[in-house]
C-alpha positions as CSV (number, residue, x, y, z in Angstrom):
1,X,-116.0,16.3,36.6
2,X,-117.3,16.6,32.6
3,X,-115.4,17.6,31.8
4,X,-85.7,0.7,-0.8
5,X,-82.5,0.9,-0.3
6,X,-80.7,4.1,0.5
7,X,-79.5,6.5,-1.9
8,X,-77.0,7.9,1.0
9,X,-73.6,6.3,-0.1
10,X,-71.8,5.2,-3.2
11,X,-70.3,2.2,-1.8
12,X,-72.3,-0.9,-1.5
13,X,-70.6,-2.2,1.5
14,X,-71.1,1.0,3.6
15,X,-74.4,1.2,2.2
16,X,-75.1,-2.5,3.6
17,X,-73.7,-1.0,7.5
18,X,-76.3,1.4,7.2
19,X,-79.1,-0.9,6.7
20,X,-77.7,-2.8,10.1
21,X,-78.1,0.3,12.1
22,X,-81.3,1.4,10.9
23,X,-82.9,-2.1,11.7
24,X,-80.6,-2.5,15.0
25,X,-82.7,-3.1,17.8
26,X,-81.9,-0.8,20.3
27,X,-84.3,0.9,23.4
28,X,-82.3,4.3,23.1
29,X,-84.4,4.5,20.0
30,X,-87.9,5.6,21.0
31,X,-90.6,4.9,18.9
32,X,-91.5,8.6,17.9
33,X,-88.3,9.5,16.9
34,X,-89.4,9.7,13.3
35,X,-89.8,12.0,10.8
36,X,-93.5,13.8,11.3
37,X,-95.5,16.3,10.1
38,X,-95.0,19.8,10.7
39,X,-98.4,20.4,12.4
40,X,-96.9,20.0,16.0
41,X,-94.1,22.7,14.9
42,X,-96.4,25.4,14.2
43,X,-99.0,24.9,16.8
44,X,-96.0,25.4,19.2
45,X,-95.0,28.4,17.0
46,X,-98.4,29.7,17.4
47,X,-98.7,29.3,21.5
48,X,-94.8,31.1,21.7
49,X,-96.6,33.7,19.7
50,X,-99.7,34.0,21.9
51,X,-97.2,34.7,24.8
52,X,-95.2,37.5,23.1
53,X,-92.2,35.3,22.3
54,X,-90.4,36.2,19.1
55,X,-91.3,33.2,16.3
56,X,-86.9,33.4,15.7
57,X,-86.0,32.3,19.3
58,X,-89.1,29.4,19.7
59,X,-87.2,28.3,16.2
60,X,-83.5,28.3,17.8
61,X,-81.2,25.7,16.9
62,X,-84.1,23.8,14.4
63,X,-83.3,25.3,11.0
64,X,-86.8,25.9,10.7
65,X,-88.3,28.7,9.4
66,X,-92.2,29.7,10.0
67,X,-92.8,29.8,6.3
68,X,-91.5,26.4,6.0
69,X,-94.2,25.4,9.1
70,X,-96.7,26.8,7.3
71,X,-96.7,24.4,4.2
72,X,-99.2,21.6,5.4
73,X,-96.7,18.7,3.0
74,X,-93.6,19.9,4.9
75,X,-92.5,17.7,7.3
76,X,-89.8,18.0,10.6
77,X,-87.8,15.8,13.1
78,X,-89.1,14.5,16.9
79,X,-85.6,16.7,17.4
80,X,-86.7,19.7,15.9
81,X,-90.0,19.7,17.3
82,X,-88.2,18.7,20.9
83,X,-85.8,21.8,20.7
84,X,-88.7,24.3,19.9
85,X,-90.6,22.9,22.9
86,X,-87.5,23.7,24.6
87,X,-86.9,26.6,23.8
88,X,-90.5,27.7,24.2
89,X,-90.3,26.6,27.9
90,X,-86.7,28.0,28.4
91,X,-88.2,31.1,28.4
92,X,-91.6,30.9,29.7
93,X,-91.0,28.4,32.2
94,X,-92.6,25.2,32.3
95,X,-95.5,26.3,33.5
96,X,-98.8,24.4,33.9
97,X,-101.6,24.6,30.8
98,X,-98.5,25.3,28.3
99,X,-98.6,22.0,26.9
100,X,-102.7,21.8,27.4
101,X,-103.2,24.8,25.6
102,X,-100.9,23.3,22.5
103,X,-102.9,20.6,22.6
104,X,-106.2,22.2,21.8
105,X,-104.9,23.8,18.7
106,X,-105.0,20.5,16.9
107,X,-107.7,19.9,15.1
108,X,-108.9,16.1,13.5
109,X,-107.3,17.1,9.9
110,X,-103.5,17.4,11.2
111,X,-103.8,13.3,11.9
112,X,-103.8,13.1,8.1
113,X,-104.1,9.6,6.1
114,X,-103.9,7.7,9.9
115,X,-107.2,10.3,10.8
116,X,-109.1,8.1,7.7
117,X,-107.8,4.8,8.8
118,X,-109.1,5.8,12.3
119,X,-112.7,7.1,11.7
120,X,-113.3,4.3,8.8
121,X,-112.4,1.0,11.0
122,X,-115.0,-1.4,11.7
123,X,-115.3,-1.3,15.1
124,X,-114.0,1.3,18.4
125,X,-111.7,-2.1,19.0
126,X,-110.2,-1.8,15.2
127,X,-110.0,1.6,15.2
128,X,-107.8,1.5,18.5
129,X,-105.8,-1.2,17.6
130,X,-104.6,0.9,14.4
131,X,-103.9,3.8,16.7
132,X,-101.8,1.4,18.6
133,X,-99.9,0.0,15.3
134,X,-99.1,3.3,13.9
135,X,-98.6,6.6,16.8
136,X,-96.2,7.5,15.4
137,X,-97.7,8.7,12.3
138,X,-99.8,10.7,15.1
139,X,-97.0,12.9,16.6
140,X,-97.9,12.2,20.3
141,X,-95.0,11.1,22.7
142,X,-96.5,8.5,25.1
143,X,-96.3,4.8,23.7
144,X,-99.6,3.4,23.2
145,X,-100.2,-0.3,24.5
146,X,-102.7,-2.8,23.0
147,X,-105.9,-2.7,25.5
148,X,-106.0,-4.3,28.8
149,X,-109.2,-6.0,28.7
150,X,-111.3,-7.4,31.3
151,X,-115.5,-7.6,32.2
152,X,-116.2,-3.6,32.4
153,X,-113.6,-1.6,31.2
154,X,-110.9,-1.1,28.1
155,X,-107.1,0.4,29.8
156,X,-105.1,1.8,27.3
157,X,-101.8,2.6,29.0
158,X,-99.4,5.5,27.6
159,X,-96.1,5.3,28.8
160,X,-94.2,7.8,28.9
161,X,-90.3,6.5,30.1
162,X,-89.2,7.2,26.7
163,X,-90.1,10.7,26.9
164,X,-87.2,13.3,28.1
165,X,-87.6,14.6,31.7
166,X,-87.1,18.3,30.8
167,X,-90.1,18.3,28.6
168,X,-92.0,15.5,30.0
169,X,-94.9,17.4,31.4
170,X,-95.2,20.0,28.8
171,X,-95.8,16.7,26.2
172,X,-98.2,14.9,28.9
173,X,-100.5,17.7,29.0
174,X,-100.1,18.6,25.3
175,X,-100.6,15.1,24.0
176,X,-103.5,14.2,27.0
177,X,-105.7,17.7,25.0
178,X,-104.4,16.6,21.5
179,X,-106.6,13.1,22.2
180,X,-109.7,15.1,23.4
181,X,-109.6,17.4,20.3
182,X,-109.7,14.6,17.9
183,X,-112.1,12.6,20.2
184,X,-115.6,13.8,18.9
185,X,-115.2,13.1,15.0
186,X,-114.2,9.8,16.6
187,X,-117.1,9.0,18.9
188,X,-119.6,10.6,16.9
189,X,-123.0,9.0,18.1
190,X,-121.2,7.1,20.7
191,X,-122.6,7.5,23.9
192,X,-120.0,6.8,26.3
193,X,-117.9,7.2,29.7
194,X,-114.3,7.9,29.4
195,X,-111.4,8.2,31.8
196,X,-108.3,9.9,32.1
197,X,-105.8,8.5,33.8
198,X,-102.9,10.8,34.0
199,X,-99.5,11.3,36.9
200,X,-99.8,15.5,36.6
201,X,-102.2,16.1,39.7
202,X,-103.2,19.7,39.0
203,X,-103.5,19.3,35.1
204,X,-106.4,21.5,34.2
205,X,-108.2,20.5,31.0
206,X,-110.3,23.6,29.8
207,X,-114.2,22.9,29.6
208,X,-114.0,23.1,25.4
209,X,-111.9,20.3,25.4
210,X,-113.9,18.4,28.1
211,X,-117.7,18.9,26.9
212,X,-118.5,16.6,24.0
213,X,-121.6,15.0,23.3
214,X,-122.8,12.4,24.8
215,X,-119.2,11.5,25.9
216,X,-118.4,12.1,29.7
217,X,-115.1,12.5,30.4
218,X,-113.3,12.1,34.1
219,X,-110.0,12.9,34.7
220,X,-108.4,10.5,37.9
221,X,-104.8,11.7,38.7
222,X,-103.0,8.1,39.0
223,X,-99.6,6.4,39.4
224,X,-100.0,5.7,35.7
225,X,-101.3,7.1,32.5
226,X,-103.8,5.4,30.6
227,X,-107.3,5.8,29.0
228,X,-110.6,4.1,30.1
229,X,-113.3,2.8,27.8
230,X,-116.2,0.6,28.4
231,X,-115.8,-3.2,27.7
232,X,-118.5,-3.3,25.7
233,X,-117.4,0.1,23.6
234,X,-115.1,-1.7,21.6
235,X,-117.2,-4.1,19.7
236,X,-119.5,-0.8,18.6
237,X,-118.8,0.5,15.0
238,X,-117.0,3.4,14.6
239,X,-118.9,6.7,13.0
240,X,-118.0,6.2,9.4
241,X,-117.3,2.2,9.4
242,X,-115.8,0.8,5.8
243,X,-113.6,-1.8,5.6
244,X,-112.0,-1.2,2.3
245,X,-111.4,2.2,2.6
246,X,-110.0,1.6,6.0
247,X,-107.7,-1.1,4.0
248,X,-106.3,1.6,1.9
249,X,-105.3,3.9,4.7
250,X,-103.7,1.2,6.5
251,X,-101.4,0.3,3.9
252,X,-101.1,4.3,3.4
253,X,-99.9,4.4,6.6
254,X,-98.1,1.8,6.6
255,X,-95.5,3.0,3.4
256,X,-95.8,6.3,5.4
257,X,-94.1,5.2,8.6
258,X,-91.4,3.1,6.5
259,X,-90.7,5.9,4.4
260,X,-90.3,8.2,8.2
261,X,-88.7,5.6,9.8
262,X,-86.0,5.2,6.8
263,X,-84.9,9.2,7.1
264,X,-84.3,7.8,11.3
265,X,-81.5,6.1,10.3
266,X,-78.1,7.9,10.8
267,X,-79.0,10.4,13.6
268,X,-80.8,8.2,15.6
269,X,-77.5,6.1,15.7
270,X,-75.5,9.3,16.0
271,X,-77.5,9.8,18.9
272,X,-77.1,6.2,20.8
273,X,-73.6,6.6,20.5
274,X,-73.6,9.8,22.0
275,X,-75.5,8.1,25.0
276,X,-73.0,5.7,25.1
277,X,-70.7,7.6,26.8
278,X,-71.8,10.8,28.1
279,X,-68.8,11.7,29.6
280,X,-67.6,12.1,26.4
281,X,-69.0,12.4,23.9
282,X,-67.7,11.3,20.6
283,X,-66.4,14.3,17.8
284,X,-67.6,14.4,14.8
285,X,-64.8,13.2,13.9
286,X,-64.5,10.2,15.7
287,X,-68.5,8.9,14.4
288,X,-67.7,9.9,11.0
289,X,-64.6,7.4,11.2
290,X,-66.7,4.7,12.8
291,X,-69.5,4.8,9.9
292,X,-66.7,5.1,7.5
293,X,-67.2,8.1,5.7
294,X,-66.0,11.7,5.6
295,X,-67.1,14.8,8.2
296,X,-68.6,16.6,5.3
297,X,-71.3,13.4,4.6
298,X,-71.6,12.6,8.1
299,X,-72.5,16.8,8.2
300,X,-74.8,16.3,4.9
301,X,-76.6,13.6,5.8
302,X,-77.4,15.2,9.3
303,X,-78.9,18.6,8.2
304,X,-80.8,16.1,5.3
305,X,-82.4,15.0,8.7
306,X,-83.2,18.6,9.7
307,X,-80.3,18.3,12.6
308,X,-76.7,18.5,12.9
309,X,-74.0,16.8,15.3
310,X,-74.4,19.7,17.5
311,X,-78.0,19.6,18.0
312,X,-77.8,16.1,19.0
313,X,-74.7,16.9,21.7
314,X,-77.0,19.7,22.7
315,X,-80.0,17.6,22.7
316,X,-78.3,14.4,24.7
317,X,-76.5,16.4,27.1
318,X,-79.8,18.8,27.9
319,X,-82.1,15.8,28.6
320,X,-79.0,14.2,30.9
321,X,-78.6,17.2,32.4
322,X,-82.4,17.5,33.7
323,X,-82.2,14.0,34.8
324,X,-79.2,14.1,37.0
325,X,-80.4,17.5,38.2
326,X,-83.8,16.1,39.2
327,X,-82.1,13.1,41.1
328,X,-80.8,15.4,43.7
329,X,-77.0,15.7,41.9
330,X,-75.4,19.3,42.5
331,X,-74.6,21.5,39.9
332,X,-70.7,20.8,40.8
333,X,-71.8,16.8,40.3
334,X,-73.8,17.3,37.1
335,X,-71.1,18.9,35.3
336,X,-68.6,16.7,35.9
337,X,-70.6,13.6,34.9
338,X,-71.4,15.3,31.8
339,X,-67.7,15.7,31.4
340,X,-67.5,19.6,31.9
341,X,-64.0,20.1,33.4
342,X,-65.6,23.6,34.8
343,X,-68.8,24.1,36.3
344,X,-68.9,27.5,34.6
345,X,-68.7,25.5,31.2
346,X,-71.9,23.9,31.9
347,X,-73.6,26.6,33.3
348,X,-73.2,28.0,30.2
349,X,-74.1,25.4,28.3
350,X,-77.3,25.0,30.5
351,X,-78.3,28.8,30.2
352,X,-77.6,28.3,26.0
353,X,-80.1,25.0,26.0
354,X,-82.7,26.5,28.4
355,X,-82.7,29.9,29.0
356,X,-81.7,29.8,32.7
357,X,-78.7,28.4,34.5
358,X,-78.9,25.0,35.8
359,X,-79.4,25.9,39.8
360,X,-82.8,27.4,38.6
361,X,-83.9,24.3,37.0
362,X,-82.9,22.7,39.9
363,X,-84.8,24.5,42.6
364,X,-88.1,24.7,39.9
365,X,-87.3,20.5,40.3
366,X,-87.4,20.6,43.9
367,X,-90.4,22.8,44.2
368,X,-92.2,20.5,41.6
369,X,-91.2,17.6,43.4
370,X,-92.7,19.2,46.8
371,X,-95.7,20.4,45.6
């Protein structure tokens, strides 16, 4: 088929406990849960559009506005961008091609500074080896891995456990098209076979996305995601080689991802400790006493984030919810591990986060699962 030290706190010694957090090592911190551009935001705005949903629910629970989206130096959080996918497939289900068809609205100029470091690397090899170094100045999901070489062939797996079940496919698909749309300024006189390597059996990539010259692309459905290159593709220069302007953008991209990685800091430890115990979860009160300041800067410093402590109970208890739902719990079961003391409570809950009640999801998960 062709297819600098924080600003946050007066104190100094509070100030210092912030600086442990935000270089804690920790795997309930993925690695794109940074702060990104707002491209991804309003290319989901514009598919909700495309399929008559009103811009105001898709932006639910984000404090987002479409205005806002609009301005290309704006930025948003992995949250916000994960509770408008939500809440775009909440109400028109997560159906195949949703993600796909996200995808293909990107277009080479929403990678931005790490776009330049890309096309002006040496060689194929440098240029995926920055790629590698710095996705998460790229949006996508799925954690790149250095290239498995060997005699023939280049594997690039993209893993995607860090990804949240409820919203896993939608990103597969959207990031799998987001790769194709940038490939041809990429691979511009490079005449190449590629493969696709992807777990979604019946993902159906749209021949615009598939047809570029003199690059054939296969897609192999596969126990594991990855993309396929020829051995021998990586030594060949990229389109636009030059190594000092490729310097440049590196270390662009390199202040970049600090500077995104530095606004992680307090919810992405608000949100581990919510994980913690997700039977029950923490107040607001109780975190704010733990990083030793008030409710109000706990509450500033959130929303300076583009979240707030409920958007991160929400967010937790959603993504638990989907995965004890999709491991064959009840309804009756996943409420009470959530620490619901009614089932009713979580239903509601359920209905609020996705737009249906929990024993939907559940039978869409078994007929997933079956087909």
């Amino acid at each position: 088929m062709t297819l600098g030290r924080s600003q946050w706190l007066d104190n100094d010694r509070i100030r210092q406990t912030f600086d442990i957090f935000r270089h804690m090592p920790s795997p309930m911190a993925p690695v794109w849960d940074v702060a990104r551009s707002s491209a991804p935001g309003r290319h989901i705005l514009e598919t909700a559009v495309h399929h008559g949903l009103n811009p105001e629910i898709c932006l639910s629970g984000t404090g987002l506005t479409s205005q806002g989206l609009r301005d290309p130096t704006s930025e948003m959080h992995a949250s916000q961008e994960l509770t408008m996918i939500r809440n775009l497939i909440g109400r028109l289900g997560d159906q195949p091609g949703l993600g796909t068809e996200t995808g293909a609205r990107y277009t080479f100029a929403d990678m931005g500074i790490l776009g330049y470091a890309l096309i002006s690397s040496p060689t194929v090899g440098d240029a995926i080896d920055v790629a590698c170094r710095y996705a998460a100045l790229s949006t996508v999901y799925l954690s790149l891995a250095a290239p498995e070489l060997n005699n023939t062939e280049a594997v690039i797996g993209l893993d995607n456990a860090q990804v949240p079940p409820d919203v896993r496919r939608f990103l597969l698909e959207r990031d799998f098209a987001m790769f194709l749309q940038i490939l041809p300024p990429l691979m511009r006189g490079v005449d190449a076979p590629i493969a696709m390597r992807l777990e979604v059996a019946d993902l159906q990539l749209p021949a615009s996305l598939v047809e570029i010259d003199n690059v054939t692309v296969t897609v192999e459905n596969a126990v594991r995601n990855a993309l396929i290159v020829p051995a021998d593709l990586v030594s060949q220069p990229m389109p636009a080689p030059d190594p000092q302007t490729a310097a440049i953008c590196i270390r662009q991209c390199e202040e970049l991802l600090n500077r995104r990685r530095t606004r992680r800091g307090i919810s992405a430890w608000v949100r581990m400790r919510m994980i913690q115990d997700s039977t029950q979860i923490p107040s607001m009160a109780t975190i704010a006493r733990e990083l030793c300041i008030t409710d109000r800067t706990l509450h500033r410093h959130l929303a300076g984030e583009g979240t707030s402590y409920r958007a991160l109970a929400d967010e937790v208890r959603a993504a638990l919810a989907a995965e004890l739902l999709s491991s064959g719990l009840t309804v009756e079961e996943t409420a009470r591990r959530l620490g619901y003391s009614e089932t009713a409570a979580f239903t509601r809950a359920h209905i609020r986060w996705n737009g249906r009640p929990p024993s939907e999801s559940k039978r869409r998960g078994r007929s997933t699962a079956q087909t």
